[in-house]
Phi, psi and omega in degrees: 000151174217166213311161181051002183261137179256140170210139182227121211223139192251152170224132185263169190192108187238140183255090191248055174266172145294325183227174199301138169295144150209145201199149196228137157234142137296153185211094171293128124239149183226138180258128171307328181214172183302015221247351200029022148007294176333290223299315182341284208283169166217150174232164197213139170244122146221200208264123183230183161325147149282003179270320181306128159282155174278089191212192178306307192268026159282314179289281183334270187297335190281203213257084170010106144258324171205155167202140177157196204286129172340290185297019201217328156018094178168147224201113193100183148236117178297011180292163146288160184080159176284137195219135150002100168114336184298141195256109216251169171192103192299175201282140163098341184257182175197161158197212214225150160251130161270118178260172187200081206266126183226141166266101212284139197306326218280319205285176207260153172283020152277343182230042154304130181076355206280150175208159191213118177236133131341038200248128180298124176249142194214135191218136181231186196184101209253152217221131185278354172228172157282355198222132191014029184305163190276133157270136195273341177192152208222084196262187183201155134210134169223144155274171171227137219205100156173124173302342218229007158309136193285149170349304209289313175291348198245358165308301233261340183273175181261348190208136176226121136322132166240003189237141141319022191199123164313352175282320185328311188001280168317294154295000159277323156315336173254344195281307181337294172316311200289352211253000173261000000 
């Protein structure tokens, strides 16, 4: 990426449960160097259709979850039980998050050559009420999203992107599906 440059990525989000959903997201980052890219980049998630692309007038039109910094990236709580922020989904729906990660015209030649790597954490819960219920089921997945990312981070994830771009997403999520 270079200064001014958008990239855009859809994560599909599906309940293929009996019952109501609540899902949460978190975000690690790691600098390869000294330069905080992470600090850098800035990101906007919000919520679309799963038919809808993931694009500007996704961003635009969808429905607002978090915008701030790439590295700060989160929405929710990973606590049990329902929490502030938390995202709901009835048993049987889906829909799509458009993430929209951009490198502002604004940074500085300190974080020229700079690399970063990211990972998006998505922790669900699936609940026999809305309120405080025993959790019935329990996912944790993280990604790591970067060619040029540190070790440490794609050890740690469950799904690793070796491509730069955030569009992969998705296929990697069906490569996921078909292999179980």
């Amino acid at each position: 990426m270079a200064p001014g440059d958008v990239n855009y990525g859809k994560v599909p989000v599906a309940n293929a449960g009996s019952l109501q959903m609540r899902y949460a997201m978190s975000s690690s980052s790691t600098n390869a160097d000294s330069k905080g890219l992470a600090s850098t980049l800035t990101a906007k998630v919000v919520a679309i259709s799963s038919a809808a692309t993931c694009n500007q007038s996704a961003i635009s039109g969808g429905t607002p979850i978090y915008s701030g910094l790439l590295s700060s990236a989160a929405f929710g709580s990973l606590a049990a039980g329902a929490q502030a922020g938390d995202r709901t989904l009835a048993a049987g729906a889906s829909e799509a998050l458009c993430v929209e990660v951009t490198f502002p015209v604004a940074a500085t030649n300190g974080v020229q050559g700079a690399s970063t790597s990211t990972t998006l954490t998505f922790d669900a819960e699936q609940t026999s009420t809305g309120w405080n219920a025993p959790a019935l089921a329990l996912a944790h997945v993280g990604v790591a999203i970067g060619a040029r990312g540190a070790t440490a981070s794609s050890e740690a994830a469950d799904v690793v992107l070796t491509v730069d771009r955030l569009d992969r997403l998705g296929e990697a999520v069906l490569i996921a599906r078909r292999t179980r």
